[in-house]
N, C-alpha and C positions, 0 to 999 in steps of 0.2 A: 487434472494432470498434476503429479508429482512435482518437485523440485528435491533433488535426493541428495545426501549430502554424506558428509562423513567429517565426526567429530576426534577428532585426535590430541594423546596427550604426549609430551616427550616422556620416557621413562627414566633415559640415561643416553647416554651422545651416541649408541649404538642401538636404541627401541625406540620406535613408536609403538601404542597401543591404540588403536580406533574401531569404533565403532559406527555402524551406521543410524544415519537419521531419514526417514522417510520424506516427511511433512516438514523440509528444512525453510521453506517458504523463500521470497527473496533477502538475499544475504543482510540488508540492512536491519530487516528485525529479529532475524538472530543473531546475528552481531549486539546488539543492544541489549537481547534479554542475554544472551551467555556474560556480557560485562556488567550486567547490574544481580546476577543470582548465583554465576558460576566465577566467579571473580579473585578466587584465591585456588593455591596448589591443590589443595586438599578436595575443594569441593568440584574443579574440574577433574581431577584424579576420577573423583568417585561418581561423575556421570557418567565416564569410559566404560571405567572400569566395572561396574554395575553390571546385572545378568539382564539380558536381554538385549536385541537391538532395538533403537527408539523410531517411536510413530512420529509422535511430535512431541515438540515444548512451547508450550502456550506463553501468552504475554507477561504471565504470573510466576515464568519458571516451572510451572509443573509439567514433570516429564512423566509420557505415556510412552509405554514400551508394551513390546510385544514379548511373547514368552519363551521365545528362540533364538538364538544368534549372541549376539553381545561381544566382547571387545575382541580383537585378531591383534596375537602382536606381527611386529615386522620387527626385522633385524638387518643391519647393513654394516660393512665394517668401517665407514666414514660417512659424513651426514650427505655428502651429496648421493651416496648409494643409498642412503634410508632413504630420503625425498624422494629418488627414481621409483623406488621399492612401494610407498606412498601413494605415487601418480598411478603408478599400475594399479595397485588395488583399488584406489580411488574409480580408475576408470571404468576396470573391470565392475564396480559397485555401479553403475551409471550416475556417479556423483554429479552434481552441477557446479559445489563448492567444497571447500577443505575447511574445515575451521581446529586449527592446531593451537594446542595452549603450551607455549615456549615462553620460557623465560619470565614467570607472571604476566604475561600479556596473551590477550586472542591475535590470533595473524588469520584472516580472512583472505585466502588463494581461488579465485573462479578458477575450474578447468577449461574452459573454454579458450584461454591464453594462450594453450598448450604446454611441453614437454618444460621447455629452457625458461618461459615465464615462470612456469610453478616453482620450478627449482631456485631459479635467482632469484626470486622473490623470499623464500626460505631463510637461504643464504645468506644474502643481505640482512634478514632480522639476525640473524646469528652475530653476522660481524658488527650489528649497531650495538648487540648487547655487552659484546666484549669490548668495543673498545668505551661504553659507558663505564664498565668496570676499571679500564684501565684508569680511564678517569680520575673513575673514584679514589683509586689506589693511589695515581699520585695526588690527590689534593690530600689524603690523610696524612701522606710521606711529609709531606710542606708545612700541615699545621703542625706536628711532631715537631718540626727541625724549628718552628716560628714557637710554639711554648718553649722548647728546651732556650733558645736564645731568649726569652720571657725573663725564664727563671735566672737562667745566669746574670741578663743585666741587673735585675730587682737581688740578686748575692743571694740567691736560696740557693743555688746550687754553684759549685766551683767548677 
């Protein structure tokens, strides 16, 4: 028996693209090969997005595909309508898991949670991402304002 799955990529805050994987196995070992082979934008971009739906990915990252199917976008006008959008097709796929590549990271969703976990589970990575960002944006704001006070005491600048 199966373990089926569906591999998804964000395109932009209104697409996912995904694909199906047959032979998805249990989550933890592809959880592990996707973050050790499939690990940057680019290269999970181009499993999705790739012709064919996939068989399996073996513990080497090589992927066996079949020579039919391949990626289905979705389109939703706000992320929690893409996620809904998602689950359905996910379901309709008889997925067992989600493995969505947001944000440079894998997000591993079981469907067995149901509707509201898949979703806030999503979610959730969304909002950790932005507010990592904001983060970031203010520590850059503060070194800015701690050199320019740098320069001024040392009289490089007036």
């Amino acid at each position: 028996m199966a373990t089926r799955g569906q591999i998804a990529y964000v395109v932009n805050p209104n697409t996912i693209a995904t694909t199906y994987i047959h032979y998805a196995g249990l989550d933890e070992g592809l959880d592990k090969t996707l973050d050790t082979f499939y690990n940057s934008d680019m290269k999970a971009k181009d499993l999705v997005m790739n012709d064919g739906d996939i068989r399996s990915i073996d513990k080497e990252g090589t992927v066996e595909r079949y020579d039919e199917g391949g990626a289905k976008m979705i389109k939703g006008e706000d992320e929690e309508t893409l996620f809904n959008l998602l689950y359905d097709h996910s379901g309709r796929a008889s997925a067992n898991y989600v493995y969505l590549w947001m944000e440079d990271d894998w997000v591993t969703v079981p469907m067995n949670k149901g509707r509201q976990y898949f979703i806030d589970t999503l979610l959730d990575q969304i909002r950790s991402v932005k507010q990592a960002i904001e983060i970031d944006e203010a520590k850059t704001e503060l070194d800015e304002i701690f050199v320019h006070q740098m320069k001024y005491k040392a009289g490089i600048i007036k």
